[in-house]
C-alpha positions in Angstrom: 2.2 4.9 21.3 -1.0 5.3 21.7 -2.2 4.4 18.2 -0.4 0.7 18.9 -2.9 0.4 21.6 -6.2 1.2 19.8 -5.2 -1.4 17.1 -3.8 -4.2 19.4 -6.2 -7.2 19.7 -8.2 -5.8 16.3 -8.5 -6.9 12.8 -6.5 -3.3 12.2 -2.8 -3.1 11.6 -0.7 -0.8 12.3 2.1 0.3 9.8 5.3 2.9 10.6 5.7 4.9 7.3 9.6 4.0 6.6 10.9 4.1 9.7 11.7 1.2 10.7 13.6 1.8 14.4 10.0 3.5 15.4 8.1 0.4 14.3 10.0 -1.9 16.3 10.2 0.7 19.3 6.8 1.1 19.1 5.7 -2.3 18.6 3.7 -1.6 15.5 2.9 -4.8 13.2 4.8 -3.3 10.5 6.5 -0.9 8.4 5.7 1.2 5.0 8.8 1.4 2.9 9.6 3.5 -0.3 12.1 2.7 -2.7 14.8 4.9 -1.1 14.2 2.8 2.2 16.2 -0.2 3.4 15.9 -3.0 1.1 13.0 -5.2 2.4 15.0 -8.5 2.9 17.2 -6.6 5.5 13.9 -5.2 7.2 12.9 -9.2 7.2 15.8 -10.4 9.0 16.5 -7.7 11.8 12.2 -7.6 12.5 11.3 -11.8 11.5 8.5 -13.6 9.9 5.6 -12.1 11.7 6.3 -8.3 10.5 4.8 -7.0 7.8 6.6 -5.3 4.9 4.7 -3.1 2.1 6.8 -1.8 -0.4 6.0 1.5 -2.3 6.8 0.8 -5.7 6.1 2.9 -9.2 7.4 0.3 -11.8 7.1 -3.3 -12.7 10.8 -3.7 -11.9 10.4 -2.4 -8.5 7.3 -4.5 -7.6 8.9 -7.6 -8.9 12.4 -6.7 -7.0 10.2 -5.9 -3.6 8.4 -9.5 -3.9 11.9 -11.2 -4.5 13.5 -9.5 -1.1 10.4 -10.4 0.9 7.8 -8.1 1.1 4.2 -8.9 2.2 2.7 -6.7 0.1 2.9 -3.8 -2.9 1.4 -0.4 -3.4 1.9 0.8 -7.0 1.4 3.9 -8.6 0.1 6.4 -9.0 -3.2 4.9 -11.0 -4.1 8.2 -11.5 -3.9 11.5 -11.3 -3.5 13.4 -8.2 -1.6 16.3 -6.6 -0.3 14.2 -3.6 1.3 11.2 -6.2 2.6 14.0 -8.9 6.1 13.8 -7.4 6.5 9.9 -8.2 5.8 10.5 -11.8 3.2 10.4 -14.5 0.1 8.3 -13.5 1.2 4.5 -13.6 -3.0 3.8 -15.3 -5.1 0.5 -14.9 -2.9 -1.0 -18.1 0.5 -0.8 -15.9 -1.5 -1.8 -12.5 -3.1 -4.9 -15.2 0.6 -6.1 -15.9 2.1 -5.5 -12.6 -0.9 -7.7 -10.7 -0.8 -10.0 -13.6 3.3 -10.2 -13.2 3.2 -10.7 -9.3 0.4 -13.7 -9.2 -0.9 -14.5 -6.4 1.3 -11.7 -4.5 -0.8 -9.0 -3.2 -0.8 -5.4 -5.1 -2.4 -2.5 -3.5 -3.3 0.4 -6.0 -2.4 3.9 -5.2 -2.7 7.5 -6.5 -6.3 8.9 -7.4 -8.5 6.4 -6.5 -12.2 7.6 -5.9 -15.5 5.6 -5.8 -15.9 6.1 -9.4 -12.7 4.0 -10.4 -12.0 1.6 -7.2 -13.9 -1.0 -9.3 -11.3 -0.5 -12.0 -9.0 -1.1 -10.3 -9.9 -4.0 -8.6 -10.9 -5.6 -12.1 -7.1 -4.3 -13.5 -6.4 -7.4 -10.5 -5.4 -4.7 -7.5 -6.0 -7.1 -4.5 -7.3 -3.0 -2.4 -7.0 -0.1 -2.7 -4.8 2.7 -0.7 -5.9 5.8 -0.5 -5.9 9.3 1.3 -8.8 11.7 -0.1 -10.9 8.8 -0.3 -10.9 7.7 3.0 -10.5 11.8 4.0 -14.4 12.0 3.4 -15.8 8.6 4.9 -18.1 10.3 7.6 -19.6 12.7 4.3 -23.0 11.7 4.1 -22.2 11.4 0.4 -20.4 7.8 1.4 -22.0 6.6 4.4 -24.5 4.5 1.6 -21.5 2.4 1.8 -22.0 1.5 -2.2 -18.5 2.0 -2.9 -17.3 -0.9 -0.7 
């Protein structure tokens, strides 16, 4: 795969979006699951300590229960609105992603769902440990974000 070789030796990591048998035949460093996926403790003992595991999660219950099972990591949302999230539900907002970080500690929670320059500080001051996005990163080469102020 070729996208295993541009990341190997890197900072970068590469994550299989919920398909774990591809991750592992791959050799990816991880896998992306959603909350119809295989439960993340299961993922932990067939892959071992050194994969990671992000768990999509829209719910304080679900964040908590993906932390228990031994994820690495959470994305919850969506934060806001946006026409790619609109099928997980009504928009989670920074008071949800404020408990949820808050709930979790020290465990890291990624926000998702509508994030743009404008509110990534938001959301990083509602105790998001990142951000995960797709229009926003969609437009990193537009001069309009190459002043690099939203980093």
């Amino acid at each position: 795969m070729r996208a295993v070789e541009i990341t190997r030796g890197s900072r970068t990591r590469l994550l299989v979006n919920d398909r774990v048998d591809i991750a592992l035949a791959a050799g990816a460093d991880g896998v992306h699951l959603t909350s119809r996926s295989l439960p993340a403790d299961v993922v932990r003992n067939i892959c071992g300590p050194d994969f990671l595991i992000v768990v999509s999660t829209h719910s304080l219950a679900e964040a908590q229960a993906a932390q228990a099972t031994g994820a690495d990591f959470v994305v919850f949302g969506p934060i806001f609105d946006t026409e790619s999230k609109r099928a997980f539900g009504e928009p989670q907002g920074l008071d949800k992603l404020r408990e949820v970080a808050k709930a979790l500690g020290d465990f890291p929670v990624l926000a998702i769902g509508g994030i743009t320059r404008e509110n990534l500080a938001a959301c990083i001051d509602a105790g998001a440990s990142g951000i995960a996005g797709i229009s926003l990163f969609e437009h990193l080469g537009d001069d309009s974000c190459t002043d690099n102020s939203w980093s």
